[in-house]
Backbone as ProteinMPNN parsed JSONL, in Angstrom:
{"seq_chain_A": "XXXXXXXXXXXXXXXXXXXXXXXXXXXXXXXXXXXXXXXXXXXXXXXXXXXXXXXX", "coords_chain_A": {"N_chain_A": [[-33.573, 12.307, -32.489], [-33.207, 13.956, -35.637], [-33.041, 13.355, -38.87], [-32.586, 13.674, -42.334], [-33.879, 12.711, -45.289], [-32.963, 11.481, -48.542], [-33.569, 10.612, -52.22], [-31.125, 9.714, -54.306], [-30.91, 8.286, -56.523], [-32.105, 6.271, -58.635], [-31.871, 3.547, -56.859], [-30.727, 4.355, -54.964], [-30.075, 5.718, -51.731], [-29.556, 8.692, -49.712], [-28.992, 9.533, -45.803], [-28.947, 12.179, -43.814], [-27.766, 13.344, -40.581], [-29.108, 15.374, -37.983], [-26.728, 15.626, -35.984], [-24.316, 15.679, -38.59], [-23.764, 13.18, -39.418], [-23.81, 11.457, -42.161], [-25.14, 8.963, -44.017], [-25.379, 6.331, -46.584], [-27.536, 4.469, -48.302], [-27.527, 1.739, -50.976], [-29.823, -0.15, -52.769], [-31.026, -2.999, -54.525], [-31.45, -3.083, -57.849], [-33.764, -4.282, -58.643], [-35.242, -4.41, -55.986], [-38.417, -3.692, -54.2], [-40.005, -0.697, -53.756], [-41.682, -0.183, -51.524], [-40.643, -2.073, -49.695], [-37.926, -1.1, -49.483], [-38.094, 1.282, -48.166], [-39.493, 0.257, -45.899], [-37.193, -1.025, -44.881], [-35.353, 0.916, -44.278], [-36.57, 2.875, -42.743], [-36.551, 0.874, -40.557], [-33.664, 0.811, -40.288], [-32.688, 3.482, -39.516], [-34.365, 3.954, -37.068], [-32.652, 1.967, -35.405], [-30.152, 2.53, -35.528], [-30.686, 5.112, -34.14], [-31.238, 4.528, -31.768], [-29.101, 2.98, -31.037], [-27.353, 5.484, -30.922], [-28.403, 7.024, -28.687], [-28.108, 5.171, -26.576], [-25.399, 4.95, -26.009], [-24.926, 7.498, -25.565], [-26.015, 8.043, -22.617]], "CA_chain_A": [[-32.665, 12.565, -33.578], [-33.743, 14.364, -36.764], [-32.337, 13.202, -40.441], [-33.248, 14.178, -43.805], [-33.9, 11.698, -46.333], [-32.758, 11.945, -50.042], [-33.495, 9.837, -52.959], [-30.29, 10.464, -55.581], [-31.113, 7.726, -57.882], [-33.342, 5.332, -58.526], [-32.034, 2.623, -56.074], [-29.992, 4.807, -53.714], [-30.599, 6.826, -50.879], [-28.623, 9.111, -48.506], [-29.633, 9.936, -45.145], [-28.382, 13.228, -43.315], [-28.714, 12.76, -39.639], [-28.849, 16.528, -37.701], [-25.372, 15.773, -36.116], [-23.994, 15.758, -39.661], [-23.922, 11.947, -39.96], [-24.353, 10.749, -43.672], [-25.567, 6.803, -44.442], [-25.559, 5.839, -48.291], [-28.066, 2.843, -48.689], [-27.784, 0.654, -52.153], [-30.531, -1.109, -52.814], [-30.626, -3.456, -55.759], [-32.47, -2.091, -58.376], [-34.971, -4.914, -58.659], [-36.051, -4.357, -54.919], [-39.533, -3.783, -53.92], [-39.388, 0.506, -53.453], [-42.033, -0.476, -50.493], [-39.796, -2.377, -49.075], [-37.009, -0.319, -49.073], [-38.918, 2.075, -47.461], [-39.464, -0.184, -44.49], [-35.605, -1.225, -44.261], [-34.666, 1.993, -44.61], [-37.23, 3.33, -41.201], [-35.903, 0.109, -39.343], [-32.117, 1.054, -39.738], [-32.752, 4.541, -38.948], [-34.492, 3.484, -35.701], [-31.794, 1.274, -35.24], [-29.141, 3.69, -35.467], [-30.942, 6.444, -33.253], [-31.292, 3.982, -30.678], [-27.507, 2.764, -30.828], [-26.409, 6.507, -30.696], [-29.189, 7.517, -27.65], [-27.509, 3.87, -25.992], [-24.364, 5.615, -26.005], [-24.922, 8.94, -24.901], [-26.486, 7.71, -21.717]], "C_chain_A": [[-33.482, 12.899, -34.816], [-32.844, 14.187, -37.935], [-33.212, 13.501, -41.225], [-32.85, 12.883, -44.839], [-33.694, 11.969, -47.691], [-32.437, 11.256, -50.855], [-32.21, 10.093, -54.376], [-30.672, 9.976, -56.681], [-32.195, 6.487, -57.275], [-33.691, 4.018, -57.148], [-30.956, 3.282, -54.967], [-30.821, 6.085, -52.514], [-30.003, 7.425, -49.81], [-29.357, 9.647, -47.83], [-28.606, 11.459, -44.625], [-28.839, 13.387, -41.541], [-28.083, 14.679, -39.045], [-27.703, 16.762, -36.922], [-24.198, 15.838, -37.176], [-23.732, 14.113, -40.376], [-24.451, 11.628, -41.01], [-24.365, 8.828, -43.99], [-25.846, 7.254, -45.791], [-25.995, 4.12, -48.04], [-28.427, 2.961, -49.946], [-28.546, -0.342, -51.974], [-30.166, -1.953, -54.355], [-31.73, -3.036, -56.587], [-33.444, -3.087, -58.889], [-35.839, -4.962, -57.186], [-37.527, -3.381, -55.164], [-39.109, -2.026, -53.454], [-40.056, 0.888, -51.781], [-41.169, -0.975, -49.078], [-38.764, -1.544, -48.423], [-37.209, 0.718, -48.067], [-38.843, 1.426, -46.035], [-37.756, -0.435, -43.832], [-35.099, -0.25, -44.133], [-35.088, 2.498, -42.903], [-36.243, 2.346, -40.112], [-34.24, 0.202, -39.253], [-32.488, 2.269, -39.15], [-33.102, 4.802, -37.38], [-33.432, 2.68, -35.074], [-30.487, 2.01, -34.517], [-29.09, 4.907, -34.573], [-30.731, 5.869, -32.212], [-30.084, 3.304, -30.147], [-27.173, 4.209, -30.034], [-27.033, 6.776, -28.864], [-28.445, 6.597, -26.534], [-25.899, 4.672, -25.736], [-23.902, 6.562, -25.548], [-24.83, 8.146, -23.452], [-25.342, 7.408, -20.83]], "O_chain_A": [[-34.437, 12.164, -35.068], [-31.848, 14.909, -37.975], [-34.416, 13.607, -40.991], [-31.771, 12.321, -45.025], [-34.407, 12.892, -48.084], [-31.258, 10.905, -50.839], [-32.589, 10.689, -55.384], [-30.842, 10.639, -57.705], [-32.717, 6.07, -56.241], [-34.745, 3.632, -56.642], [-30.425, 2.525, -54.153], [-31.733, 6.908, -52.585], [-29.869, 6.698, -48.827], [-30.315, 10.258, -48.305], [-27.538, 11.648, -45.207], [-30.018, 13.524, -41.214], [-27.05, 15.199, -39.467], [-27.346, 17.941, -36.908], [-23.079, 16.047, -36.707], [-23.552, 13.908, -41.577], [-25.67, 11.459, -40.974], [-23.563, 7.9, -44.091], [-26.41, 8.303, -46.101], [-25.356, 3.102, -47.776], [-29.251, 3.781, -50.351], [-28.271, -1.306, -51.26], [-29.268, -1.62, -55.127], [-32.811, -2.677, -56.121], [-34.103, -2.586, -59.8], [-36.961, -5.467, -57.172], [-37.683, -2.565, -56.073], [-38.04, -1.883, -52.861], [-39.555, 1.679, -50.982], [-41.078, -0.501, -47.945], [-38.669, -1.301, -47.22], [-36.385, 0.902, -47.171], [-38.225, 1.969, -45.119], [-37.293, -0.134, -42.731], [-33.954, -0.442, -43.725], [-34.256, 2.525, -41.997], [-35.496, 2.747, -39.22], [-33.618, -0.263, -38.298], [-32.665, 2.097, -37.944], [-32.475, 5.532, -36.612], [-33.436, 2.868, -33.858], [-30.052, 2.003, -33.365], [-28.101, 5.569, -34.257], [-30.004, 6.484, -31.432], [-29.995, 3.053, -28.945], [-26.82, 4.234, -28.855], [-26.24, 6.725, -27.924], [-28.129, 7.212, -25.515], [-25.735, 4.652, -24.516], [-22.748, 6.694, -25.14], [-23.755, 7.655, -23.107], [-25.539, 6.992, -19.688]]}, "name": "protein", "num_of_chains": 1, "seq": "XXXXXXXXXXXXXXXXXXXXXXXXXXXXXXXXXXXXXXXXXXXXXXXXXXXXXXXX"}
């Protein structure tokens, strides 16, 4: 699965997944931007591996 990542604002971020699937993650805007970063990879893996679970 291929998505596009896109920072709008400071603590948000929408994904675009290449079936047209859109995720909006709110972070709080004192989080760690490191962080986010990692929670952000581990849903995305998360999510590919639900949909792939599904197909099958």
């Amino acid at each position: 699965m291929n998505y596009k990542m896109e920072r709008i604002a400071d603590n948000v971020v929408v994904m675009t997944t290449d079936s047209g699937n859109t995720i909006k993650i709110v972070f709080a805007k004192e989080d760690n931007p490191d962080i986010e970063n990692i929670v952000t990879d581990n849903l995305m893996m998360s999510y590919e591996k639900r949909i792939k679970d599904n197909i099958s």
